[in-house]
C-alpha positions in Angstrom: -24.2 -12.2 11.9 -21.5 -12.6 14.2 -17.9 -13.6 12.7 -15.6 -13.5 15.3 -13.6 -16.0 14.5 -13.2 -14.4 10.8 -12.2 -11.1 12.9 -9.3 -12.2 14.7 -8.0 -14.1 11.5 -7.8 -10.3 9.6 -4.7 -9.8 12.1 -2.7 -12.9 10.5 -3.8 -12.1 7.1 -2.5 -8.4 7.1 0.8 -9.3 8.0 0.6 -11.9 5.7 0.0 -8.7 2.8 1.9 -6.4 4.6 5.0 -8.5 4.6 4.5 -9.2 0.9 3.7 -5.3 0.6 7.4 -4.9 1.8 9.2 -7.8 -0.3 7.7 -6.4 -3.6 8.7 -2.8 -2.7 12.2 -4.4 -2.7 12.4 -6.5 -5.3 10.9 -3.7 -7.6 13.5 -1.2 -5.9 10.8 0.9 -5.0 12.6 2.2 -1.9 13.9 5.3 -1.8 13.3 6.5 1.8 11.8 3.7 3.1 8.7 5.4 4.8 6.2 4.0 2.3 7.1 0.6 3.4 7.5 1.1 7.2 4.0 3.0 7.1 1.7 0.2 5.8 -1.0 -1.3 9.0 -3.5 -3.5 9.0 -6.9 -1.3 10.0 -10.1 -3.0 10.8 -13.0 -0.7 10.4 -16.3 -1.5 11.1 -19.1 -0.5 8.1 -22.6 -1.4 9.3 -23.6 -3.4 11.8 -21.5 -6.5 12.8 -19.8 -6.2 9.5 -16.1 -5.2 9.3 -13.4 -4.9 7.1 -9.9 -5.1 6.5 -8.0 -1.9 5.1 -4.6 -2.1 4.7 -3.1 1.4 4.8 -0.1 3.8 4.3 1.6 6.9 3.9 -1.5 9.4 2.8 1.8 11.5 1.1 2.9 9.2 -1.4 -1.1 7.8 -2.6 -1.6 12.0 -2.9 1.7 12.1 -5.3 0.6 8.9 -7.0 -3.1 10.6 -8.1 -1.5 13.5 -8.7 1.8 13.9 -9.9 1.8 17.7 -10.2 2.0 17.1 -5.5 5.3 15.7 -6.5 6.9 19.3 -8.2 7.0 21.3 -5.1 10.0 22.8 -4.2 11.7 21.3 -0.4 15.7 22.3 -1.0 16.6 19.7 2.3 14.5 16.2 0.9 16.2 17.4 -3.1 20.0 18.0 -1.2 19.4 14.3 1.2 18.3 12.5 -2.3 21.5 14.0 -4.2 23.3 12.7 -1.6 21.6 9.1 -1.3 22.4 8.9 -4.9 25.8 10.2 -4.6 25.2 13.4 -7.0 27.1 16.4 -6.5 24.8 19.0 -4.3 26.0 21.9 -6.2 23.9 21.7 -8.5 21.2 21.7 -6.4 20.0 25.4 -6.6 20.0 25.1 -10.0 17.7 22.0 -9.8 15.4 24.0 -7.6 14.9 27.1 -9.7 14.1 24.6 -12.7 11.2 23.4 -10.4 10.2 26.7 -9.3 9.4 27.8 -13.1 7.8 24.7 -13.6 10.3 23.0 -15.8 10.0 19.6 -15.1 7.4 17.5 -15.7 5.5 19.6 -17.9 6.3 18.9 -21.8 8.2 21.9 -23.6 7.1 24.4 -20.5 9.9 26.5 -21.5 8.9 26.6 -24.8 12.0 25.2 -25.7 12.8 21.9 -23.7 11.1 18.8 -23.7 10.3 16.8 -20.6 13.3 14.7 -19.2 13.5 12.0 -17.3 16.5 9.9 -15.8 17.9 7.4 -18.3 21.2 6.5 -16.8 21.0 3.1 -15.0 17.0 3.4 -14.9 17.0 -0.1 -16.4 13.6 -1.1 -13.7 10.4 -1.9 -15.0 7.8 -1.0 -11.8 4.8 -1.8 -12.2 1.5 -2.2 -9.3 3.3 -3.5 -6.2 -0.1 -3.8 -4.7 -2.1 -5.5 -7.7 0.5 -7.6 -8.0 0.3 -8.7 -3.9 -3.1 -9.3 -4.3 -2.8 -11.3 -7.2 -0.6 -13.9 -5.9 -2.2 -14.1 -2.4 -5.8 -14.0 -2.7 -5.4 -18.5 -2.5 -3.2 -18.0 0.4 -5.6 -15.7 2.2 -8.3 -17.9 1.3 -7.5 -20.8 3.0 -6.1 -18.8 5.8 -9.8 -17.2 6.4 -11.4 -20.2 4.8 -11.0 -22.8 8.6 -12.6 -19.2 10.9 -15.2 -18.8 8.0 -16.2 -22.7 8.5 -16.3 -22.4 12.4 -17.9 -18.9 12.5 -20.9 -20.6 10.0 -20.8 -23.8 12.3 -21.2 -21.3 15.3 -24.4 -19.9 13.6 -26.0 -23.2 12.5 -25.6 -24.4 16.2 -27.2 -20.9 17.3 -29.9 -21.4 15.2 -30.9 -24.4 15.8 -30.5 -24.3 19.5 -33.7 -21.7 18.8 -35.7 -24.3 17.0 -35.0 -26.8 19.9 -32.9 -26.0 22.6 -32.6 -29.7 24.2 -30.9 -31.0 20.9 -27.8 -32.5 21.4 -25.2 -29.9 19.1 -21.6 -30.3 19.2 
């Protein structure tokens, strides 16, 4: 089956999610760099056949952090000194930050023996939650009736196919 109307419609309706990808990114103040947002595309991949899908991708880094969070506790001196510095924190203390991480303090519960896992209170008032979840959630109508005319024409165009078979002087329109 043959949807090729359907096909070209995936283009609008990725930039519909990408778009509202970015916006809940924002709102949730889930932007620290701003390369998770600028890396999301729309990917069409075909799966068997005449069948294809859309994939809407991004940054392979941060989905690796995200399933595993021990990815995140590597030690890079430059990315801990340029987020100090986005957060206006004195980069003195930034050695001492990276020998923490290099024995492993952070993120692992009393790894010292002595210290419990801390995490930043001050002014981390946000409650983040799934900014793609949430996307998909309050578009799935929208991108319903944005596929639902290139569905109807792409069924139509099949009908007409068909029954052109069964008896090719009808009169189809």
């Amino acid at each position: 089956m043959n949807f090729k109307n359907t096909y070209k419609q995936f283009n609008n309706v990725s930039k519909i999610i990408i778009k509202d990808l970015r916006n809940q990114l924002k709102e949730q103040k889930h932007i620290a760099s701003g390369k998770l947002s600028r890396s999301f595309t729309g990917v069409q991949e075909k799966i068997s056949g005449d069948n294809i899908i859309l994939n809407i991708t991004s940054s392979k880094d941060y989905w690796r952090v995200v399933n595993n969070p021990k990815v995140a506790f590597s030690v890079n001196r430059q990315n801990i000194i340029r987020w100090m510095n986005k957060k206006k924190l004195n980069t003195d203390f930034a050695g001492r930050i990276i020998a923490r991480l290099k024995r492993g303090v952070y993120g692992n519960k009393k790894s010292n023996g002595r210290e419990n896992y801390v995490y930043w209170q001050h002014g981390n008032t946000l409650t983040r939650s799934n900014f793609a979840g949430i996307v998909a959630k309050e578009n799935s109508q929208k991108i319903g009736e944005e596929l639902a005319q290139s569905i109807g024409d792409d069924v139509a165009d099949m009908i007409r196919k068909e029954l052109r078979k069964i008896k090719p002087t009808a009169q189809i329109s």
